[in-house]
DSSP file (Angstrom, degrees, kcal/mol; ACC not computed):
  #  RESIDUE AA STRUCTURE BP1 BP2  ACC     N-H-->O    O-->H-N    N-H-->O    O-->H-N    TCO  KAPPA ALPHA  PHI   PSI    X-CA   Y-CA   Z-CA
    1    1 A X    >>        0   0    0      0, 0.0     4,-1.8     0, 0.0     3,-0.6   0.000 360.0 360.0 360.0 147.9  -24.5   14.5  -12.4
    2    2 A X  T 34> +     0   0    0      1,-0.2     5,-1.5     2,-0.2     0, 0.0   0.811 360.0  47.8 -40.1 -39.2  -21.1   16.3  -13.5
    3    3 A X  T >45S+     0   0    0      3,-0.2     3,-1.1     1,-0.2    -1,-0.2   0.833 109.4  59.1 -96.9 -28.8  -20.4   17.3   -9.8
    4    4 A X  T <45S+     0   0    0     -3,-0.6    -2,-0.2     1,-0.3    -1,-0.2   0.796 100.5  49.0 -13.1 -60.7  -21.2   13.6   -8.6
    5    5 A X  T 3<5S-     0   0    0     -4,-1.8    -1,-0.3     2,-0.1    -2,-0.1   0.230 122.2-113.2 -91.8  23.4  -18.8   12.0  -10.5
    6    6 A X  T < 5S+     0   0    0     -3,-1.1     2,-1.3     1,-0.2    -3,-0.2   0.788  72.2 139.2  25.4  45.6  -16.3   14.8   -8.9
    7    7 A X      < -     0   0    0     -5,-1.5     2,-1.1    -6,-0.2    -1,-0.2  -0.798  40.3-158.1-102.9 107.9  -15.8   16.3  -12.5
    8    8 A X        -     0   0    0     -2,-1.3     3,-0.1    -3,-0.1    -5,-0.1  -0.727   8.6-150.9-104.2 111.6  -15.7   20.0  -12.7
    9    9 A X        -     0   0    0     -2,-1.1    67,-0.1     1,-0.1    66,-0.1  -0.244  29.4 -96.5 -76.3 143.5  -16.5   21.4  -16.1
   10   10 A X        -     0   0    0     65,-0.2    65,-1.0    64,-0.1     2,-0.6  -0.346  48.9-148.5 -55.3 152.0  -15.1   24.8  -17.5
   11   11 A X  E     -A   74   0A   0     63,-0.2     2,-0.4    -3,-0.1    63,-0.2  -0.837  10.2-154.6-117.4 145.5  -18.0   27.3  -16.7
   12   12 A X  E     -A   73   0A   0     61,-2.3    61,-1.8    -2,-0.6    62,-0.0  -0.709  12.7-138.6-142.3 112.6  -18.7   30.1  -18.7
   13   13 A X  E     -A   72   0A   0     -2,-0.4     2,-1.1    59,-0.2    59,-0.1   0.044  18.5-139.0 -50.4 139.1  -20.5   33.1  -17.0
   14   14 A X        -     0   0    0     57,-0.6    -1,-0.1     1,-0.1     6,-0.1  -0.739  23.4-179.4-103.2 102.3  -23.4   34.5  -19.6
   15   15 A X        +     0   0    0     -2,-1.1     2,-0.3     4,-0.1    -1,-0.1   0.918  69.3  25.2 -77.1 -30.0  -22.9   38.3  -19.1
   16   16 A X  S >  S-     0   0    0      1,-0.1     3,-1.3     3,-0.1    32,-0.0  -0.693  82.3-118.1-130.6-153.3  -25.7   39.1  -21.7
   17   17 A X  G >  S+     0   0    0     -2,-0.3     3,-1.6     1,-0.2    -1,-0.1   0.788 105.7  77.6 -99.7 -29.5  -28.9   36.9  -22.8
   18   18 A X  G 3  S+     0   0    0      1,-0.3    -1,-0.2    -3,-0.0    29,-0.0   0.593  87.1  50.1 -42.6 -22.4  -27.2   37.1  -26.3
   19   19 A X  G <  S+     0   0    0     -3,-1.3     2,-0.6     2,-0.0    -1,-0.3  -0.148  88.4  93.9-112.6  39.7  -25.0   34.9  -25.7
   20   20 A X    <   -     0   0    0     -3,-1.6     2,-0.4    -6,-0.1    -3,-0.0  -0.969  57.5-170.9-119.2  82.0  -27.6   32.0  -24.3
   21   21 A X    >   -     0   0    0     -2,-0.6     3,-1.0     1,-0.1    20,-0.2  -0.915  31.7 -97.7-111.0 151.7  -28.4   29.9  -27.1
   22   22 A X  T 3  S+     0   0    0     -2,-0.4    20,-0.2     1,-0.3    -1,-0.1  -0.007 107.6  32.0 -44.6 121.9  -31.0   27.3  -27.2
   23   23 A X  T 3  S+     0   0    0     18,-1.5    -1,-0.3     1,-0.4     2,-0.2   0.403  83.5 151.2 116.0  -0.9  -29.4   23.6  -26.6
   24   24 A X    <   -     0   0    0     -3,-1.0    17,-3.1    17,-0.4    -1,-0.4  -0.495  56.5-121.4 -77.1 148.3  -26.6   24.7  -24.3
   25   25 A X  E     -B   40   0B   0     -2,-0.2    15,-0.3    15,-0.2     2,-0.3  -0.097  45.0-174.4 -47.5 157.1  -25.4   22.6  -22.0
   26   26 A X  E     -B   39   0B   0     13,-0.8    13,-0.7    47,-0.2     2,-0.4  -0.927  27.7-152.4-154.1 160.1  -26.0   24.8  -18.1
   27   27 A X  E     -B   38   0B   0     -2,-0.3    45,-1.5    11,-0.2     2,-0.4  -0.913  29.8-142.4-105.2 146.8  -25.2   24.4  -14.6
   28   28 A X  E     -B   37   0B   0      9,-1.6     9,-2.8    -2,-0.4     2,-1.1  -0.988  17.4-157.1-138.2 123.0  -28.0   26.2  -12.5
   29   29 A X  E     -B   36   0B   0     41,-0.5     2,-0.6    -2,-0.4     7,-0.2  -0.892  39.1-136.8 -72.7  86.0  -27.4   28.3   -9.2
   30   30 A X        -     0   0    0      5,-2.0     3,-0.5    -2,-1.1     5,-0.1  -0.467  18.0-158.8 -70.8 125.3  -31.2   27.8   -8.2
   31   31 A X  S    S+     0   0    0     -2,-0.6    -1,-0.2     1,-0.3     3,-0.1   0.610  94.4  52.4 -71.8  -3.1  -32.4   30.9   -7.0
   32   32 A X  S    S+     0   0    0      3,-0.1    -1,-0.3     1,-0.1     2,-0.3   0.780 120.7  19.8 -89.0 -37.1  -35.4   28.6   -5.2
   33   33 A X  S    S-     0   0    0     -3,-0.5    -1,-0.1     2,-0.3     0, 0.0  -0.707  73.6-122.1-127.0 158.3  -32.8   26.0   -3.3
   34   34 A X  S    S+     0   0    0     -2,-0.3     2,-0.2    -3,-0.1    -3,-0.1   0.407  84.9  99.3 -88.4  23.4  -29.3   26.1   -2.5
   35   35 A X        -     0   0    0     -5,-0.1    -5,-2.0    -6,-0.0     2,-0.4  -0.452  65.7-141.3 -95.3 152.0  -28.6   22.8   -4.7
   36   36 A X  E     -B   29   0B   0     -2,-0.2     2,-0.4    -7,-0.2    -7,-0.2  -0.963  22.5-168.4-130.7 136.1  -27.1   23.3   -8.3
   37   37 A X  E     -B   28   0B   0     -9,-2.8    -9,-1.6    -2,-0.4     2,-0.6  -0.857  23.0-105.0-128.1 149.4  -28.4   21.1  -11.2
   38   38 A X  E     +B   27   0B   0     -2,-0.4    17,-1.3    17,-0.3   -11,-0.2  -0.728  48.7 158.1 -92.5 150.0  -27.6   20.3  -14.6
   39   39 A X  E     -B   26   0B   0    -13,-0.7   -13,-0.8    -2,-0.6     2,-0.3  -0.388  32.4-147.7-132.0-146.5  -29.5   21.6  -17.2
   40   40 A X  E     -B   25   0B   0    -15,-0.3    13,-3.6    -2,-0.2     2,-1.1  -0.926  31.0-106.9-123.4 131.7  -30.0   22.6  -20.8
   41   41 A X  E     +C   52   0C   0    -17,-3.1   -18,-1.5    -2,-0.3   -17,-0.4  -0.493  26.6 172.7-101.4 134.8  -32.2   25.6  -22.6
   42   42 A X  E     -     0   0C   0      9,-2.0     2,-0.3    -2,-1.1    10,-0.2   0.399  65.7 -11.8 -96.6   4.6  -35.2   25.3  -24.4
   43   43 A X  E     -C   51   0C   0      8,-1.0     8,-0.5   -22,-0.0     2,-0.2  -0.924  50.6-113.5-169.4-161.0  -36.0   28.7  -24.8
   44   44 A X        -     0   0    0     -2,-0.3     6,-0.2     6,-0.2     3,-0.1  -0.901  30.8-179.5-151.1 111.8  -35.6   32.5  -24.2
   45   45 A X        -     0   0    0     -2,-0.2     2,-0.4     1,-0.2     5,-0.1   0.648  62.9 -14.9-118.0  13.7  -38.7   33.8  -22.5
   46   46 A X  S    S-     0   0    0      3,-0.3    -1,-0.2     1,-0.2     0, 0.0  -0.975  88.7 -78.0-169.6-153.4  -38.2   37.4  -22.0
   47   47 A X  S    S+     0   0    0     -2,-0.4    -1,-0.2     1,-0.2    21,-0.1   0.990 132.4  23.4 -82.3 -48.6  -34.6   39.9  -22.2
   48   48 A X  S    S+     0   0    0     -3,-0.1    20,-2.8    19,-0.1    21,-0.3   0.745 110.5  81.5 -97.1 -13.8  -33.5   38.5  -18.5
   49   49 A X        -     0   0    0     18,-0.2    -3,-0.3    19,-0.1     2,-0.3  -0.168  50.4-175.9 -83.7-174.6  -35.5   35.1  -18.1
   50   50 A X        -     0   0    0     14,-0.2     2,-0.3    -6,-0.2    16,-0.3  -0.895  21.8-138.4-155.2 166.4  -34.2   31.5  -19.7
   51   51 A X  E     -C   43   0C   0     -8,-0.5    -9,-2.0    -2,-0.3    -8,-1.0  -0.920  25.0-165.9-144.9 145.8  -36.5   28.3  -19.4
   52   52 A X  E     -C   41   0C   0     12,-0.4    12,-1.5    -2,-0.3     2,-1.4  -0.781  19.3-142.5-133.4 124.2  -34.1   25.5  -18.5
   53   53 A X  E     +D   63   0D   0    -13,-3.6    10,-0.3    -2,-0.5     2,-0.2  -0.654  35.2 178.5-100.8 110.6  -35.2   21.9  -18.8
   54   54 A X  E     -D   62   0D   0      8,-2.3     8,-2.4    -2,-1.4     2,-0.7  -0.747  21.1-149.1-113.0 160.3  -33.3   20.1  -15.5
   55   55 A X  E     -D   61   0D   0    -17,-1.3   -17,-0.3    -2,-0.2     6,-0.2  -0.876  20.5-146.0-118.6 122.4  -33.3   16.6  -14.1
   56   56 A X    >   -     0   0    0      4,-2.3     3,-1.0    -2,-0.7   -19,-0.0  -0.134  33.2 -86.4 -71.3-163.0  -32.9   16.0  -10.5
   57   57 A X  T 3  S+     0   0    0      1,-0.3    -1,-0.1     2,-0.1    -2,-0.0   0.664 129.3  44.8 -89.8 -16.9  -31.6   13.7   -8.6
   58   58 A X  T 3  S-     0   0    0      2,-0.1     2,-1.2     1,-0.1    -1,-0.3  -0.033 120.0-103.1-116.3  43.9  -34.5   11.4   -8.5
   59   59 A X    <   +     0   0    0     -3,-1.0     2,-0.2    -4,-0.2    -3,-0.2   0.158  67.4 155.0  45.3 -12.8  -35.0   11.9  -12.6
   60   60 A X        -     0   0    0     -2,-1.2    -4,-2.3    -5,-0.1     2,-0.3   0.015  38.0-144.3 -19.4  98.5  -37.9   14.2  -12.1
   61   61 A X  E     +D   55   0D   0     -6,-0.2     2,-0.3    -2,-0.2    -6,-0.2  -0.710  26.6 176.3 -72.7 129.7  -37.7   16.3  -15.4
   62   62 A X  E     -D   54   0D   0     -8,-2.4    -8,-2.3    -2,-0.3     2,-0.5  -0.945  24.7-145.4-137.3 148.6  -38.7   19.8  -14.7
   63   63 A X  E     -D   53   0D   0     -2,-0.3     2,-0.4   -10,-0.3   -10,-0.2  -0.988  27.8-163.2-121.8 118.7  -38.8   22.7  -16.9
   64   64 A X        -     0   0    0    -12,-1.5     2,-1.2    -2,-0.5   -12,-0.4  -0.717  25.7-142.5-121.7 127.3  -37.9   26.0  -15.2
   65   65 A X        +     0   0    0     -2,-0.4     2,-0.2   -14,-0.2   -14,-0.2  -0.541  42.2 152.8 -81.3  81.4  -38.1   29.6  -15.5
   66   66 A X        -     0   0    0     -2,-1.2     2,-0.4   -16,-0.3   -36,-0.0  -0.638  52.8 -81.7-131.1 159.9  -35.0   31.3  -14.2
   67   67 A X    >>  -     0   0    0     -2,-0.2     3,-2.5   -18,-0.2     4,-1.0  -0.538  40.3-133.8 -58.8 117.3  -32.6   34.4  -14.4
   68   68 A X  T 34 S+     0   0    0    -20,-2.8   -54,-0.1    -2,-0.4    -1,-0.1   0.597 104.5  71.1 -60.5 -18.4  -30.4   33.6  -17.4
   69   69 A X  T 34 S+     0   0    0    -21,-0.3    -1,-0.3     1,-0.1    -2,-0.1   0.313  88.1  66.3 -76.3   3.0  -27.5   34.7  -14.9
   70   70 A X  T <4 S+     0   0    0     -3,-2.5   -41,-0.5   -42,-0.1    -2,-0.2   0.803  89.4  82.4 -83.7 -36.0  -28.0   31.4  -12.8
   71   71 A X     <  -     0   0    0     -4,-1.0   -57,-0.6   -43,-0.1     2,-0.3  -0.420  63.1-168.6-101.7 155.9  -27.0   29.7  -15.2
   72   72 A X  E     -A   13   0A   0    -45,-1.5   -59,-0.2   -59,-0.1   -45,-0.2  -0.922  29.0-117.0-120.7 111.8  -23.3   28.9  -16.4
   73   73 A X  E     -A   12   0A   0    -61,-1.8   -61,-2.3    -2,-0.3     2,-0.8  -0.198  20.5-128.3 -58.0 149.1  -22.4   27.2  -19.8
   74   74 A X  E     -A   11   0A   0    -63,-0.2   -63,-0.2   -62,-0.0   -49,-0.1  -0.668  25.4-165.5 -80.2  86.4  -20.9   23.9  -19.7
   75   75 A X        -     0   0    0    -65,-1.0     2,-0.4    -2,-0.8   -65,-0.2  -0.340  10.9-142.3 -43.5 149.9  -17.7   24.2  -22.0
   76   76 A X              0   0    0    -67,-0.1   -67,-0.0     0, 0.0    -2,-0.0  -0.933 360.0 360.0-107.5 142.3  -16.1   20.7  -23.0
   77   77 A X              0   0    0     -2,-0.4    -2,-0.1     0, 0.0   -68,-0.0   0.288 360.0 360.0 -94.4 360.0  -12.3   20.6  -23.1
């Protein structure tokens, strides 16, 4: 993971769901854990939700429903 390897990527807060497009890069605040994962988005599923395909730490692929405010885009310099 990005935060693993100590690398801290620019974040960029998503103030509205307009600016969320499909394929972005994410870091995810999970509103279930206190742990933060990387992810990507596969979708848009309603004006505040996102569904975010993450891998944990033990490569488990999960595809998640979350507030499109957890998540932060990952800029590259």
């Amino acid at each position: 993971s990005l935060l693993e390897n100590n690398y801290i990527p620019n974040l960029y807060p998503y103030e509205y769901i307009n600016l969320v497009q499909i394929g972005d890069s994410v870091l995810i605040n999970s509103p279930f854990s206190k742990d933060i994962f990387n992810g990507r988005i596969i979708g848009k599923v309603s004006p505040t939700n996102v569904l975010v395909r993450i891998t944990t730490k033990n490569n488990t692929v999960i595809e998640q429903n979350l507030p499109f405010r957890n998540c932060k885009k990952i800029m590259e310099n």
